[in-house]
C-alpha positions as CSV (number, residue, x, y, z in Angstrom):
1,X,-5.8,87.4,0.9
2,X,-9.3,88.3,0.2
3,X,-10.0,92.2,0.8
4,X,-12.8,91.3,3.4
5,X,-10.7,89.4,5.3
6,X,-7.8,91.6,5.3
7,X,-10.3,93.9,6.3
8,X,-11.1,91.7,9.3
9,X,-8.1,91.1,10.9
10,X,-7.0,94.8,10.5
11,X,-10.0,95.4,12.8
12,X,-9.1,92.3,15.3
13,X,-5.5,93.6,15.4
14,X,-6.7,97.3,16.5
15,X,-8.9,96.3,18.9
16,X,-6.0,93.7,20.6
17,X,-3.8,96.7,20.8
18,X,-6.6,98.8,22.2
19,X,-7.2,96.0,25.1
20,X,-3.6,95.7,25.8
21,X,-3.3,100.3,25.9
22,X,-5.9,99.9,28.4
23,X,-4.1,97.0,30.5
24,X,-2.5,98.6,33.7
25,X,0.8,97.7,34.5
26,X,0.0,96.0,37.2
27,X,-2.8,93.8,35.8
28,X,-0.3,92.7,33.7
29,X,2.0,92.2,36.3
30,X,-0.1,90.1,38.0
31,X,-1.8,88.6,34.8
32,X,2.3,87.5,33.4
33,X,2.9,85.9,37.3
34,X,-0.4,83.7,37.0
35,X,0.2,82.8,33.3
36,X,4.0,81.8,34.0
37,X,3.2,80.4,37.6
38,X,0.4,78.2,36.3
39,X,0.7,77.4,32.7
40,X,1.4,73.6,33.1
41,X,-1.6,73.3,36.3
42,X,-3.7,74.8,33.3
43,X,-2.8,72.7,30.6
44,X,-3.1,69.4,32.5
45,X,-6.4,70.8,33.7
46,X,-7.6,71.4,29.8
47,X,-6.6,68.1,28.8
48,X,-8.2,65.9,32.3
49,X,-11.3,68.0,31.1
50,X,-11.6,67.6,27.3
51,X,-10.5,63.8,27.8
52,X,-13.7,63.4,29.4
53,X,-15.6,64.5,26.7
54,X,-15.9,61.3,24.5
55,X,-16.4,63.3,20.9
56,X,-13.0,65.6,22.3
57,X,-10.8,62.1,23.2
58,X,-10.9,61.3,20.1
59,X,-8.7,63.7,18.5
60,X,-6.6,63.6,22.0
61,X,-6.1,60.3,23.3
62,X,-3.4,59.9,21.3
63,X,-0.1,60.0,23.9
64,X,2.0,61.8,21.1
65,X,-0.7,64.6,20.5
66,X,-0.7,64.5,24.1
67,X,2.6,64.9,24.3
68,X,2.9,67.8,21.7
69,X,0.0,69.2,22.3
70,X,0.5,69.7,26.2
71,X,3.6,71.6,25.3
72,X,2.0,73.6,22.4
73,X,-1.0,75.0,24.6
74,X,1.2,76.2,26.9
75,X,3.4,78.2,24.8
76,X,-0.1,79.6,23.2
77,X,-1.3,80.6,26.5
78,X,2.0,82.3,27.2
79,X,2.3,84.1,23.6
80,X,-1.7,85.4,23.5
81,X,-1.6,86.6,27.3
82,X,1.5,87.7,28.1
83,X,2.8,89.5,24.9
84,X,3.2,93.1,25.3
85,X,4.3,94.4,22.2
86,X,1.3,96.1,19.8
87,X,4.0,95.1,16.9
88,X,4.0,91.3,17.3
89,X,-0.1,91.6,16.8
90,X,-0.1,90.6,13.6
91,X,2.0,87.5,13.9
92,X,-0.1,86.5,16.6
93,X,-4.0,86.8,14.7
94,X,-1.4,85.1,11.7
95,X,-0.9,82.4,14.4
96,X,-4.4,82.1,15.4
97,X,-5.3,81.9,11.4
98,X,-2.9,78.5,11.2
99,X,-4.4,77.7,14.0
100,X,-7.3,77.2,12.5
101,X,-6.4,75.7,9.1
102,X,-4.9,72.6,11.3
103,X,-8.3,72.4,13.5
104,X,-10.1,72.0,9.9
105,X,-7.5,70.1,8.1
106,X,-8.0,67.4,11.5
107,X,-11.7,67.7,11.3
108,X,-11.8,69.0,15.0
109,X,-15.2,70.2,15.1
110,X,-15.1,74.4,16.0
111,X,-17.9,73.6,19.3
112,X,-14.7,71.8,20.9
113,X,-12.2,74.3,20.1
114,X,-14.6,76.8,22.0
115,X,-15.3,74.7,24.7
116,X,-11.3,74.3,25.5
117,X,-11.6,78.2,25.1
118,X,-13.9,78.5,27.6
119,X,-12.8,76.2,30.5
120,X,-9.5,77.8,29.9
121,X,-11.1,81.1,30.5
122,X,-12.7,80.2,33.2
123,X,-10.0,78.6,35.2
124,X,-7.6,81.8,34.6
125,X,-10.6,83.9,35.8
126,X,-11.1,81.9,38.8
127,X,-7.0,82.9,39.7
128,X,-7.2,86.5,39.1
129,X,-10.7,86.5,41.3
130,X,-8.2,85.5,44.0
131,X,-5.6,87.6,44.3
132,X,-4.2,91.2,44.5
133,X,-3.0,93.7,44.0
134,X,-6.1,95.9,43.7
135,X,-9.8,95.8,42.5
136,X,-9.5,97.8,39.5
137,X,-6.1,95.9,38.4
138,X,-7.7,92.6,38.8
139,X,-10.9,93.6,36.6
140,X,-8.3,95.1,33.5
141,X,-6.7,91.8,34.0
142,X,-9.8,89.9,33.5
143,X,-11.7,92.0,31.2
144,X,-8.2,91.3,29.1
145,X,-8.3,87.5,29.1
146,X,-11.7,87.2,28.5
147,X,-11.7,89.4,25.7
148,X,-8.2,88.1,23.9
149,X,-9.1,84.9,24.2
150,X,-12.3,85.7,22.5
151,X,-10.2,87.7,19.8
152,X,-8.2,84.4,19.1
153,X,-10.9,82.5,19.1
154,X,-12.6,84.7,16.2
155,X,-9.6,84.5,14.4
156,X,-9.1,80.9,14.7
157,X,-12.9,80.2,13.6
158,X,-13.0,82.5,10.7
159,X,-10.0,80.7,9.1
160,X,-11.5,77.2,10.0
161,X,-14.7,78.4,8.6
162,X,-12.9,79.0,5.0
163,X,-11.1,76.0,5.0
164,X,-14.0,74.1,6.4
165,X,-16.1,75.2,3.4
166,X,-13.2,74.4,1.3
167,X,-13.1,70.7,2.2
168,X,-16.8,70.7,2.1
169,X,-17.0,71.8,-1.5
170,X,-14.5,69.1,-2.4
171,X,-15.5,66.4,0.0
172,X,-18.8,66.7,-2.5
173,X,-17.0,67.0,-5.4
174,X,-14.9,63.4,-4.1
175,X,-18.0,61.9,-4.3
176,X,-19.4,62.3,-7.2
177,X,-15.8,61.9,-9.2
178,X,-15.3,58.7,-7.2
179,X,-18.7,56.8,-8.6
180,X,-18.4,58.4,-12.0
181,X,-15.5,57.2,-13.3
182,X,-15.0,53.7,-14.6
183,X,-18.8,53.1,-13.5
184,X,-19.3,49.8,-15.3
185,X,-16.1,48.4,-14.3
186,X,-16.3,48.9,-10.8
187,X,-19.9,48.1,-10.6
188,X,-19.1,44.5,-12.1
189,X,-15.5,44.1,-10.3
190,X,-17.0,44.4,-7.3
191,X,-20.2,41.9,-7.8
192,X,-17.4,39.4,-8.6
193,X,-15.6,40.4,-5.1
194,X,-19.1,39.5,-3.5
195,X,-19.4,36.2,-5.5
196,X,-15.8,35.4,-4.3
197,X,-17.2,35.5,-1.5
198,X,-20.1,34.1,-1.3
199,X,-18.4,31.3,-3.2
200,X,-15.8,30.6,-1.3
201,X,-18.6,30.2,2.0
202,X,-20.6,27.9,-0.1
203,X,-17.5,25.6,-0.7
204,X,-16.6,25.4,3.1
205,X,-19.9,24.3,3.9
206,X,-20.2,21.9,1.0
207,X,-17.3,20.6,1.8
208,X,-17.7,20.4,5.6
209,X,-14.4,22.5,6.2
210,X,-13.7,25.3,8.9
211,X,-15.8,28.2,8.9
212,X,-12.5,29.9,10.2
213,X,-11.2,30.0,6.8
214,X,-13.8,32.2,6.2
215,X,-13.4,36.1,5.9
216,X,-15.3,37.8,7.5
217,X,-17.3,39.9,4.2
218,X,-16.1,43.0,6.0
219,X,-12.8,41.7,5.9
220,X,-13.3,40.7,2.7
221,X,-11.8,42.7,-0.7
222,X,-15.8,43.9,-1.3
223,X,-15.9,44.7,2.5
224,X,-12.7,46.6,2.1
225,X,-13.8,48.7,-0.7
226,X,-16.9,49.4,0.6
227,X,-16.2,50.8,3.7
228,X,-13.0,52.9,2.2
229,X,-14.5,53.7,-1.3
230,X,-18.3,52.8,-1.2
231,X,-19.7,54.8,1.3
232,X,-17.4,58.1,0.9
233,X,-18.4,57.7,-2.6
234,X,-22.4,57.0,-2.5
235,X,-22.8,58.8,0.5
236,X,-25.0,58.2,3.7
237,X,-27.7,57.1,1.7
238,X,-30.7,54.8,2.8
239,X,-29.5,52.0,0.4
240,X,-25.3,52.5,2.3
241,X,-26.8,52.2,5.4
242,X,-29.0,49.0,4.6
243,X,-25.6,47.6,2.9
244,X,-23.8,48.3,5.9
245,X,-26.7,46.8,8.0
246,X,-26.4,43.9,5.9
247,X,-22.6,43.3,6.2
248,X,-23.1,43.6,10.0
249,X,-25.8,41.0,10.1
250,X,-23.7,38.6,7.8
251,X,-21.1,38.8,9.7
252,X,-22.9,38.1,13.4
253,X,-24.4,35.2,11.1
254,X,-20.8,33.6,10.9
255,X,-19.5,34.3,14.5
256,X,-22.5,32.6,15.3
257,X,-21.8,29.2,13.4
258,X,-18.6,29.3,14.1
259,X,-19.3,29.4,17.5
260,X,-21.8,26.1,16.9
261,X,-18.5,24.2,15.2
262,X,-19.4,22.2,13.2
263,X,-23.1,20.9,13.9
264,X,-24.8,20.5,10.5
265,X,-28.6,22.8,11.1
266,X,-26.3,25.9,12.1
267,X,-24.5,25.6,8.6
268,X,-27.9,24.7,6.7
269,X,-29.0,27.9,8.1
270,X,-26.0,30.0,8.0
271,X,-25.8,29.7,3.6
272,X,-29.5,29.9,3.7
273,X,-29.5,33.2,5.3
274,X,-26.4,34.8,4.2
275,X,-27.3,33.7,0.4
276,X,-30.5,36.0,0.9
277,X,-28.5,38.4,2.7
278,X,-25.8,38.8,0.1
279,X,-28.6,38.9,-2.8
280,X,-30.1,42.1,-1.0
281,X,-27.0,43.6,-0.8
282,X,-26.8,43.2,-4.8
283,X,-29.7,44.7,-5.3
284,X,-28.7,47.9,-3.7
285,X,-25.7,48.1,-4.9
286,X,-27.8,47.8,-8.4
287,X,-30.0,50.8,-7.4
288,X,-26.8,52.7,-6.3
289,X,-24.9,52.4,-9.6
290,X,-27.9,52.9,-11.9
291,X,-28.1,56.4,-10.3
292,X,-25.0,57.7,-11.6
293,X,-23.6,58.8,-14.8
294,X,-20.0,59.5,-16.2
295,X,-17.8,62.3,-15.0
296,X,-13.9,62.8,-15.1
297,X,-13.0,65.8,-13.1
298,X,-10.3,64.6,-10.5
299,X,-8.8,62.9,-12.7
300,X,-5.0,63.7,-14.3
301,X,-5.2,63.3,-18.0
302,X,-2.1,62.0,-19.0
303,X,-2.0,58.7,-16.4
304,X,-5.5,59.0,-15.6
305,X,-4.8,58.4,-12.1
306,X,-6.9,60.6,-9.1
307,X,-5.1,64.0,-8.9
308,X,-4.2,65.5,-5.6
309,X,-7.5,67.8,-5.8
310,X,-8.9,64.9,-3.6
311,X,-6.3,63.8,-1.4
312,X,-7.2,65.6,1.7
313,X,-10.4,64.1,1.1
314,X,-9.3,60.6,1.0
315,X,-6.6,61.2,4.1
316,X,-9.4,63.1,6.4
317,X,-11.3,59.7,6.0
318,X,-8.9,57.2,6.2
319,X,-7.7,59.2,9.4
320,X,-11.2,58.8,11.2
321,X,-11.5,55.5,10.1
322,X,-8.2,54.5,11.5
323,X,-9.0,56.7,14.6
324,X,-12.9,54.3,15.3
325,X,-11.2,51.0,14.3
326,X,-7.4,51.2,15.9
327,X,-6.3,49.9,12.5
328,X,-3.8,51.8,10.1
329,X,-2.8,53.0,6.7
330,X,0.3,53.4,5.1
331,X,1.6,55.9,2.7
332,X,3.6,55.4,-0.3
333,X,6.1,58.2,-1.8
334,X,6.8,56.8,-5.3
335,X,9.5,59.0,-7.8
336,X,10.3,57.5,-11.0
337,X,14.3,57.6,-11.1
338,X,16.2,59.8,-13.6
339,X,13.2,60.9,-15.1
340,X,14.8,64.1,-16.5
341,X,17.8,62.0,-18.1
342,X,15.1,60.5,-19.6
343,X,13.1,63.5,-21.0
344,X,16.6,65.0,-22.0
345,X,17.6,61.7,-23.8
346,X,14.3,60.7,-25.5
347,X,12.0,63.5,-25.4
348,X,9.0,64.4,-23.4
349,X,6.8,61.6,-25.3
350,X,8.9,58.7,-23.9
351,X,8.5,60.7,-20.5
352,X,5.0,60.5,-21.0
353,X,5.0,57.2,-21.8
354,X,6.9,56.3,-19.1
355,X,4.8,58.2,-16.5
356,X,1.6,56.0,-18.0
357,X,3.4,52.7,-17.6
358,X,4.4,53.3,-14.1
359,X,1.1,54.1,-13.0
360,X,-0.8,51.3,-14.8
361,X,1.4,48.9,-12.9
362,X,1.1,51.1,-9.6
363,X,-2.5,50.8,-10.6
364,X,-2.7,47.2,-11.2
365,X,-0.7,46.1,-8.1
366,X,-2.7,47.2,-5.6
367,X,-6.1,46.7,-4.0
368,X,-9.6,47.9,-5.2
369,X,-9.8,49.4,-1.6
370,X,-6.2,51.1,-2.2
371,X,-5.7,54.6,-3.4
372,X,-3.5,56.1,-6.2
373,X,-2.8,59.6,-6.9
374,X,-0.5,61.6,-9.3
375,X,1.1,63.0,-7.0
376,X,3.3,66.1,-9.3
377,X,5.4,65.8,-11.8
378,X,7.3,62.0,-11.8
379,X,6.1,61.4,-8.3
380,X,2.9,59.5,-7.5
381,X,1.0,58.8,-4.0
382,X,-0.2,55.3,-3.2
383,X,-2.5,54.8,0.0
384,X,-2.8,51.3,1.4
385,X,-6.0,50.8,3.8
386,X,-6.3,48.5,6.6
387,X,-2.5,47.4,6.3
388,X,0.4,46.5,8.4
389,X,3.8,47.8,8.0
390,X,5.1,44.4,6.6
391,X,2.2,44.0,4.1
392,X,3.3,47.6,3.1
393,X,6.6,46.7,2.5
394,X,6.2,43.4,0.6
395,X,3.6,45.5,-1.8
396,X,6.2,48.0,-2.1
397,X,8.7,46.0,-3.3
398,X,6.5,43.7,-5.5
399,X,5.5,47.3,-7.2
400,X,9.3,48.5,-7.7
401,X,10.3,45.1,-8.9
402,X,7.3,45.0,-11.6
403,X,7.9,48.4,-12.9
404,X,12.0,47.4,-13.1
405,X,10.6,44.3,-15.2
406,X,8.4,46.7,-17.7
407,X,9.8,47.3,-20.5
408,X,8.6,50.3,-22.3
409,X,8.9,50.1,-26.6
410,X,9.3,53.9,-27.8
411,X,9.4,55.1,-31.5
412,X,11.8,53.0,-33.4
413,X,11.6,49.8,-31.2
414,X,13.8,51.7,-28.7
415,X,13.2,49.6,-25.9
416,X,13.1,52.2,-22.0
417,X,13.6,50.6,-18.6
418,X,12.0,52.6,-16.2
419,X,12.6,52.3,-12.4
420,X,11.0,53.7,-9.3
421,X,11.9,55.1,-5.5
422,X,10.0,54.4,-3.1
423,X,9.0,56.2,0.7
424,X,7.1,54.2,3.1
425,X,5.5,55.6,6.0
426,X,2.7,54.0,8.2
427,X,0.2,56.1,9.8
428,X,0.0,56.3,13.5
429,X,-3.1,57.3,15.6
430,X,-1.8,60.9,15.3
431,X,-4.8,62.8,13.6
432,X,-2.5,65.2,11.0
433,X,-1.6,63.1,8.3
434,X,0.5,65.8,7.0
435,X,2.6,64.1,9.5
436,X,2.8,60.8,7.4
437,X,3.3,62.3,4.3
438,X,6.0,64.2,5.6
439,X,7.5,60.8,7.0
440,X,6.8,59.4,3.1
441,X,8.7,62.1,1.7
442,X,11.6,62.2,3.9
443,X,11.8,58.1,3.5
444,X,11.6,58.8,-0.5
445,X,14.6,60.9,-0.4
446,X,16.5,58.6,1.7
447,X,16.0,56.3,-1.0
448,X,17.2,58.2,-3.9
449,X,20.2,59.6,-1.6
450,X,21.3,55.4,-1.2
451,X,20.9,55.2,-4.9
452,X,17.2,54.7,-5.8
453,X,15.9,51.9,-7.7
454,X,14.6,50.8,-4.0
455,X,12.3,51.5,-1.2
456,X,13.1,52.6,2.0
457,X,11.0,53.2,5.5
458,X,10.1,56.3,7.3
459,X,9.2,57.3,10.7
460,X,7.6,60.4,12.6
461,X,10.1,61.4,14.9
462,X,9.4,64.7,16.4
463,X,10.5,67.0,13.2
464,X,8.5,65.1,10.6
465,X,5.8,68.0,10.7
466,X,4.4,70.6,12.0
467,X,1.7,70.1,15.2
468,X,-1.0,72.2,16.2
């Protein structure tokens, strides 16, 4: 730990202990019996309260936070007000610091955590306003709760603030190393998703078939990768928003024919519009890709995959997103099998080479929205937007089958079969996705416990992680 900070919870600790000398037995008497009496009355309160707060439901509305949560802010309310031991101090400000790292890692913005602080505050204030035993132990009692909470709150904020700044620094650094690498390639790969597209609308109308064979384009694989890769990437720039602008009106364009059925002026002027539509969207997508220039940090040399420097990145994102649209994610655990039989039996080249075939046919298996990571060593990451738990399977096992099919030609002709495990977890509208990776990981070793070579599907029961 940095000496500054060291410095500053050596001072928060002092100044607990000092609040709890000065406690009088009896304020803490009386302080423990309201704690204890009411913990559950002020918990139900905090939630009815931050519930009403639309930017504070999101991160709560979830009935497993809920759940969890309920139970966790009364044991926190119980451990920071009614612990009477100077010794346990610094386990609680350690507490507090965690505390704080899971408010960041969610992206719970620090103005909600304070106003939970403070309606809690006020509603323990409001108790010891009312009752004995005496004047002077009431006011020790609440000169203590206002100023411990404050304490914890100080604690919790200066860790968020550090790990805040740390996802800041890398959330930047995502979007840069996201555009840079591979620019051409993408840039073209996705003008031929649009023409897909736009194709495929011009042959339904040409044709005088059902518009409701056509995708919506944010449905679509561009619309996909621009709304999970695009606009992270780019940024919120003026051009992003006039793209996303753009989809939006494309869209309403086809709801609208549709809606007509199949009357021939609605379709006349549905392809007239979205074909000028679409051919502004090109153009700024042009102007977007001409403004950037090659760079490869992020990326892990030997499979050039993304490495996990980014991954919180991508998961923070693909949380909120999930959290706005009601849709999910799922995560993929992969482990290449035996991989230290084969190092042992072949050398570290054929490892190497079998870590790069793995991951080109991880890589080429999945969508252009989709995400692949080298995970560590012989394990890689895989996250699958905007899917259902079935999709995820199927593509799982398509991806283990292909790699068993590979066959990788070392030195000598020496022909390697590689194969691959494989953990499956599906995100649910909890906002930790440590929680899903933890479900991926667990669902990976299942897999290689039942003999690998196969994939196998997690869940979040109650242990899978940690909650705040």
């Amino acid at each position: 730990m940095p000496q500054d900070n060291h410095f500053s919870e050596t001072r928060l600790a002092e100044e607990w202990r000092d609040l709890m000398a000065r406690l009088s037995p009896p304020g803490r008497d009386l302080l423990s019996g309201i704690v204890h009496g009411n913990v559950r009355e002020l918990a139900n309160d905090f939630y009815d309260h931050m519930l009403a707060d639309e930017q504070a439901s999101v991160f709560l509305s979830s009935q497993q936070v809920h759940e969890r949560l309920h139970a966790s802010l009364q044991k926190w309310l119980r451990d920071v007000l009614t612990t009477a031991d100077p010794a346990g101090i610094e386990g609680l400000i350690a507490t507090q610091r965690v505390i704080g790292d899971v408010h960041a890692r969610l992206g719970i913005p620090v103005t909600l955590v304070a106003r939970g602080a403070r309606r809690l505050k006020l509603r323990l204030l409001e108790r010891l306003g009312g009752e004995g035993p005496g004047e002077r132990d009431r006011q020790t009692a609440m000169l203590y709760v206002s100023q411990v909470l404050d304490l914890s709150m100080e604690a919790m904020t200066a860790s968020y603030s550090r790990s805040h700044e740390r996802s800041a620094r890398s959330d930047e650094a995502y979007r840069l190393f996201s555009l840079m690498q591979n620019l051409g390639t993408e840039r073209e790969r996705q003008r031929a998703s649009l023409l897909d597209w736009e194709n495929g609308l011009v042959y339904q109308i040409a044709t005088d078939g059902p518009l409701a064979d056509v995708q919506d384009l944010s449905a679509s694989t561009f619309g996909l990768w621009f709304t999970h890769k695009g606009q992270p990437s780019f940024g919120e720039t003026p051009e992003i928003q006039a793209i996303s602008g753009l989809i939006a009106a494309i869209d309403a364009r086809l709801r609208d024919a549709r809606a007509a059925g199949g009357q021939p002026a609605p379709r006349t002027q549905l392809l007239r519009g979205v074909r000028e539509n679409v051919s502004q969207v090109k153009q700024l997508l042009g102007v977007l890709f001409e403004q950037m220039s090659e760079l490869e940090s992020g990326r892990d040399a030997l499979t050039q995959l993304m490495n996990r420097r980014f991954l919180p990145t991508v998961l923070r994102r693909e949380v909120a997103l999930t959290l706005r649209a009601r849709s999910s994610f799922a995560l993929i655990m992969v482990d290449v099998d035996h991989f230290k039989s084969i190092n042992d039996r072949y050398g570290h080249h054929a490892g190497d080479l079998a870590l790069r075939s793995v991951a080109t046919v991880l890589l080429n298996g999945m969508r252009s929205s989709d995400y692949a990571f080298r995970y560590g060593g012989e394990e890689f990451l895989l996250v699958l937007v905007e899917t259902s738990e079935e999709q995820a399977w199927h593509i799982a096992e398509r991806l283990r089958q292909q790699v068993a099919a590979e066959r990788i030609m070392l030195p000598g002709d020496v022909p390697l079969q590689a194969t691959i495990s494989l953990g499956l977890a599906m995100h649910t509208d909890h906002p930790d996705y440590e929680r899903t990776l933890a479900a991926a990981d667990a669902a990976l070793y299942t897999a290689k416990k039942l003999g690998r070579n196969r994939v196998e599907r997690g869940s979040l029961g109650a242990d899978a992680a940690a909650s705040p």
